[in-house]
C-alpha positions in Angstrom: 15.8 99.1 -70.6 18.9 99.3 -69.0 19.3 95.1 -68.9 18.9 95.2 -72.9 22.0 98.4 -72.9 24.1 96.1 -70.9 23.5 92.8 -72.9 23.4 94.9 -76.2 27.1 96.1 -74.8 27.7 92.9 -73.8 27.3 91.2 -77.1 29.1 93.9 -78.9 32.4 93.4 -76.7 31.7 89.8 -76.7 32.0 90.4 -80.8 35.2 92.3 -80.8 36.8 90.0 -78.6 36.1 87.2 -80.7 37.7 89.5 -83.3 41.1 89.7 -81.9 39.8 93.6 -80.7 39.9 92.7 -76.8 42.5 90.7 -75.1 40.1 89.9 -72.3 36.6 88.7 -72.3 34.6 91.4 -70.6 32.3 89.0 -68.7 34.8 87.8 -66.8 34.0 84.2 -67.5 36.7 81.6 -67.1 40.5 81.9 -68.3 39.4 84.1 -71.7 42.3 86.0 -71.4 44.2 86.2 -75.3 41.2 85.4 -77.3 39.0 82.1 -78.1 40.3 78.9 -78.0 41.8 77.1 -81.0 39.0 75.0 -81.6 36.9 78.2 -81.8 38.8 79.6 -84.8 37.0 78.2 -87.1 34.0 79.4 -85.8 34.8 82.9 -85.1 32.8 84.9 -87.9 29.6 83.1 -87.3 29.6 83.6 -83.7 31.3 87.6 -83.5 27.8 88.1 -86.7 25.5 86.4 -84.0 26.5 88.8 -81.3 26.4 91.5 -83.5 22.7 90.1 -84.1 22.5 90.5 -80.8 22.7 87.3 -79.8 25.3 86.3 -76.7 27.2 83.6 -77.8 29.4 81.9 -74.3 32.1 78.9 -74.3 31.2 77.9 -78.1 32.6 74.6 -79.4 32.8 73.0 -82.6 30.8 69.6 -82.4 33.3 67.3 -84.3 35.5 64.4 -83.4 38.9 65.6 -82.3 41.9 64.6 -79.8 42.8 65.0 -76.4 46.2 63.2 -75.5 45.9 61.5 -78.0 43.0 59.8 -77.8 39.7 60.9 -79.9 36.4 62.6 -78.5 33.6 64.7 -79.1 
């Protein structure tokens, strides 16, 4: 019981960091600090409603072309 309280709490500060709530990630997990990425933007209602669902959502991309000094990939 007390693993599902701590991912249930887990996904819920995961959600309201997505949401501009939090400025840190509360797992800890890589340089999260100021919110998602800017590729993540887009994303950012879909993923906070899937942690809300109770599902943990962790480093999230969008799979489309884009650019990386200048040169394209996915």
């Amino acid at each position: 019981m007390a693993a599902l309280t701590a991912l249930t709490a887990l996904t819920a500060l995961t959600a309201r960091w997505l949401n501009g709530h939090m400025l840190w990630h509360p797992s800890g997990y890589g340089a999260h600090g100021g919110g998602p990425d800017p590729e993540t933007l887009p994303l950012v209602e879909v993923l906070a409603a899937a942690n809300l669902a109770g599902i943990l959502t962790k480093a999230s991309r969008p799979g489309e072309l884009a650019e990386c000094h200048g040169r394209p990939w996915r």
